[in-house]
C-alpha positions as CSV (number, residue, x, y, z in Angstrom):
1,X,21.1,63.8,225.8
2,X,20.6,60.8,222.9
3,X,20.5,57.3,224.4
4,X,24.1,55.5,223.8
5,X,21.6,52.8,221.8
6,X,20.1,55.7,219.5
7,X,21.2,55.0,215.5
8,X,22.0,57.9,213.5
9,X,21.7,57.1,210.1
10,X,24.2,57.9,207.6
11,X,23.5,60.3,204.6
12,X,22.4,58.7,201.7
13,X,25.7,58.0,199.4
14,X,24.9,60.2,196.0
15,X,28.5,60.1,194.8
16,X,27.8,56.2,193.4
17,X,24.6,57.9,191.4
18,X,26.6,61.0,190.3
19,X,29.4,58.6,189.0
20,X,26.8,56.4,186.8
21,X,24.9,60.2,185.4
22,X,28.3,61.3,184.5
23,X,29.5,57.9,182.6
24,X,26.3,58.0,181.2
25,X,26.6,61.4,180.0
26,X,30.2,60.7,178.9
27,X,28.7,57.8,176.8
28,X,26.0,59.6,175.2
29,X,28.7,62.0,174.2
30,X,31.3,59.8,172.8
31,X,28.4,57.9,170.9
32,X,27.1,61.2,169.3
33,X,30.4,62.0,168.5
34,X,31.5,58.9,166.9
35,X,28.5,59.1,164.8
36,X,29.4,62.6,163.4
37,X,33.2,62.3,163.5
38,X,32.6,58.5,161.4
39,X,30.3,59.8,158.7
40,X,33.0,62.1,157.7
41,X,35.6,60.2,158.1
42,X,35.0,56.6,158.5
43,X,39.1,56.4,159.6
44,X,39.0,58.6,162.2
45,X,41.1,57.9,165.5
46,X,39.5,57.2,169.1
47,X,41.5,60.7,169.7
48,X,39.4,62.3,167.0
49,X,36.5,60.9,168.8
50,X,37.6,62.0,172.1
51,X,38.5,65.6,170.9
52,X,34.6,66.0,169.3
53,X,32.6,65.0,172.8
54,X,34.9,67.0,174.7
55,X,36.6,64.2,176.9
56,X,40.1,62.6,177.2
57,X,41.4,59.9,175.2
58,X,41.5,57.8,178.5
59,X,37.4,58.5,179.1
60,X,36.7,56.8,175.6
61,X,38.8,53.8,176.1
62,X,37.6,53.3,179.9
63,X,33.9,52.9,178.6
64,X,34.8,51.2,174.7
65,X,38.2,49.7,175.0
66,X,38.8,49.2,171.5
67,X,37.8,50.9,168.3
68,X,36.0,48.1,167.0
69,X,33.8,47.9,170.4
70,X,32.6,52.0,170.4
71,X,32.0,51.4,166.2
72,X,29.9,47.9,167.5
73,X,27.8,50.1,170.1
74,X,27.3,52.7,167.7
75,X,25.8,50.5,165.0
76,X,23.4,48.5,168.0
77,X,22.1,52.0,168.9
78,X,22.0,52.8,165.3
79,X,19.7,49.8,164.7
80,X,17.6,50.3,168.0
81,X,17.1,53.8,166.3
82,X,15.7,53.0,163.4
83,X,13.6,49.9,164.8
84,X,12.0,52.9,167.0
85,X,11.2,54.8,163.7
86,X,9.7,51.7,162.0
87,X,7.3,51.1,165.0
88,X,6.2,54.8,164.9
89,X,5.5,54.0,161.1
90,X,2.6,52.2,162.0
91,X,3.5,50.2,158.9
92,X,0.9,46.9,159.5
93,X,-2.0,48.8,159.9
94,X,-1.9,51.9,157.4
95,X,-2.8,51.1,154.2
96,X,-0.5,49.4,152.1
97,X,1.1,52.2,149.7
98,X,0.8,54.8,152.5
99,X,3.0,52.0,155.1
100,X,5.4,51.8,151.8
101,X,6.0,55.8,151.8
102,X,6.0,56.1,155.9
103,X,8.5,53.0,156.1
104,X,10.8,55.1,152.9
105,X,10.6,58.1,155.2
106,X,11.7,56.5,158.4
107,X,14.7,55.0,156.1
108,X,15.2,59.0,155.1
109,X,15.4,60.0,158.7
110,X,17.6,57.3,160.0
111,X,20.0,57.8,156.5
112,X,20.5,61.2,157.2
113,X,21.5,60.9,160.8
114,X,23.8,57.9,159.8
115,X,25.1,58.2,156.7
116,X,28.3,56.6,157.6
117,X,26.1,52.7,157.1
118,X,25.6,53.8,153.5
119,X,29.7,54.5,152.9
120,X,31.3,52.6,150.5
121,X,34.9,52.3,151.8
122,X,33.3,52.1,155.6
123,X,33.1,48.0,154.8
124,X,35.5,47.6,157.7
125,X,32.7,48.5,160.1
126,X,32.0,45.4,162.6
127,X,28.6,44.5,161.9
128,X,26.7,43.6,166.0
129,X,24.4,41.0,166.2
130,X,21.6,43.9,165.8
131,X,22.6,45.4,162.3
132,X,20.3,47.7,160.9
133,X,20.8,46.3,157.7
134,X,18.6,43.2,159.8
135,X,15.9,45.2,160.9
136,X,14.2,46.9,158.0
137,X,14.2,43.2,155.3
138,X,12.0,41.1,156.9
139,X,9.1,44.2,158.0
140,X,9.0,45.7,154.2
141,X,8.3,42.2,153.2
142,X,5.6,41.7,155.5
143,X,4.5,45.0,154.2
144,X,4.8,44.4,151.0
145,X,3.1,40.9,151.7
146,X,-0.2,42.3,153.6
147,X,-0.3,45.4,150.1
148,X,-0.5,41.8,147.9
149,X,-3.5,40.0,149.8
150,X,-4.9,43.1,149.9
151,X,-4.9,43.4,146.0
152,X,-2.8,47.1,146.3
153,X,0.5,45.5,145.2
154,X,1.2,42.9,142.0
155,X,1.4,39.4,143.3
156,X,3.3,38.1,140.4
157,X,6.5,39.1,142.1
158,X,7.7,37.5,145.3
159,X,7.5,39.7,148.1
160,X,11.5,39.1,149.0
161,X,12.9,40.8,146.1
162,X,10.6,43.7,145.7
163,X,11.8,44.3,149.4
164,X,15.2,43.9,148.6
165,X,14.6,45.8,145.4
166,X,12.9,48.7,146.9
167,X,15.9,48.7,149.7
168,X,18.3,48.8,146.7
169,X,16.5,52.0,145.3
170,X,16.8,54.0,148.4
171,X,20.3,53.0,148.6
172,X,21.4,54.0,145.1
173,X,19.1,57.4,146.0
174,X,21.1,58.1,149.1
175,X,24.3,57.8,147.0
176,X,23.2,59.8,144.3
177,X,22.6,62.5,147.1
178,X,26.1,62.1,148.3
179,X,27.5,62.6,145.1
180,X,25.5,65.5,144.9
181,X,23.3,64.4,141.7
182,X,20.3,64.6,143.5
183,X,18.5,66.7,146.0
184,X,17.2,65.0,149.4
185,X,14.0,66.4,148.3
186,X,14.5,65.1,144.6
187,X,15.9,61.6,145.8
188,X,13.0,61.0,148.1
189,X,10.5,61.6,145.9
190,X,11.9,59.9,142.7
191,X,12.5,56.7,145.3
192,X,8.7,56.8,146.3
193,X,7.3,57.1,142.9
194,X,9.8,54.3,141.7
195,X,9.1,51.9,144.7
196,X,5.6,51.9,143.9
197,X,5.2,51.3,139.9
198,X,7.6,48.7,141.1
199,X,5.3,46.7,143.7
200,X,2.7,47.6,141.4
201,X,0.8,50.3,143.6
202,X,-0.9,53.7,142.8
């Protein structure tokens, strides 16, 4: 017979746990699906959101109660996205033209899963406090920067507009491939060879 003093001690609770993996899950999915649903149609309703990741309309609003909010989260994980890519790029220690194709290629890969940053009449997008339009600036010029010292890259031309200007050439690519004038294939490699005669590279 147990002494009256024994303790038994309760299962461990796993519904609190189960409750964070499912809003979690239901996150990840209303994220994903705002990204697709958006780049299509940058005016797309939370219910259009909600019918794509396969939850209610109440699910979406109890995690992102506004609009505004889920578009906010989705342009912070956009921008944590592509920061990832850049670091992969290994952009400050390759050399200087191949870190200028290798940081144009991470721009490709981000692009094409988030077209909807590149779309004209998606202007009304709330732009986070981490804006991908922040990260990539200030890296190419330090690129750009390190390819000059080095001698790989003109020095007659600041290092802040061919930055900007290389950013503008990949932007006007990605439109062209929208509008369907150019391939991905085409765009990407007409951006590369254009980006360096304009920093002055091989």
């Amino acid at each position: 017979m147990a002494d009256s003093h024994d303790t038994v001690t309760p299962p461990r609770a796993t519904k609190p746990r189960r409750r964070r993996s499912d809003a979690r899950r239901s996150i990840e999915a209303i994220l994903d699906a705002a990204r697709l649903v958006l780049s299509e149609r940058p005016e797309a309703t939370m219910e259009d959101i909600a019918v794509t990741a396969g939850v209610s309309r109440q699910t979406v609003y109890a995690h992102f109660p506004s609009r505004d909010d889920l578009i906010a989260t989705l342009v912070e994980a956009a921008a944590a996205e592509y920061a990832a890519l850049l670091d992969e790029a290994d952009l400050d220690t390759a050399p200087p033209a191949d870190a200028l194709a290798r940081f144009l290629g991470a721009g490709w890969r981000f692009l094409d899963r988030y077209p909807l940053l590149l779309n004209a009449t998606a202007t009304r997008i709330p732009r986070p406090h981490d804006d991908p339009h922040d990260t990539a600036p200030p890296r190419l010029e330090r690129l750009i920067q390190r390819g000059q010292r080095a001698g790989d890259f003109d020095p007659s031309l600041s290092a802040a507009w061919l930055a900007a200007a290389v950013l503008g050439l990949q932007h006007t690519a990605a439109a062209l491939v929208a509008a369907g004038r150019l391939t991905a294939q085409e765009a990407e490699t007409h951006c590369l060879r254009s980006a360096l005669r304009l920093c002055g590279g091989p």
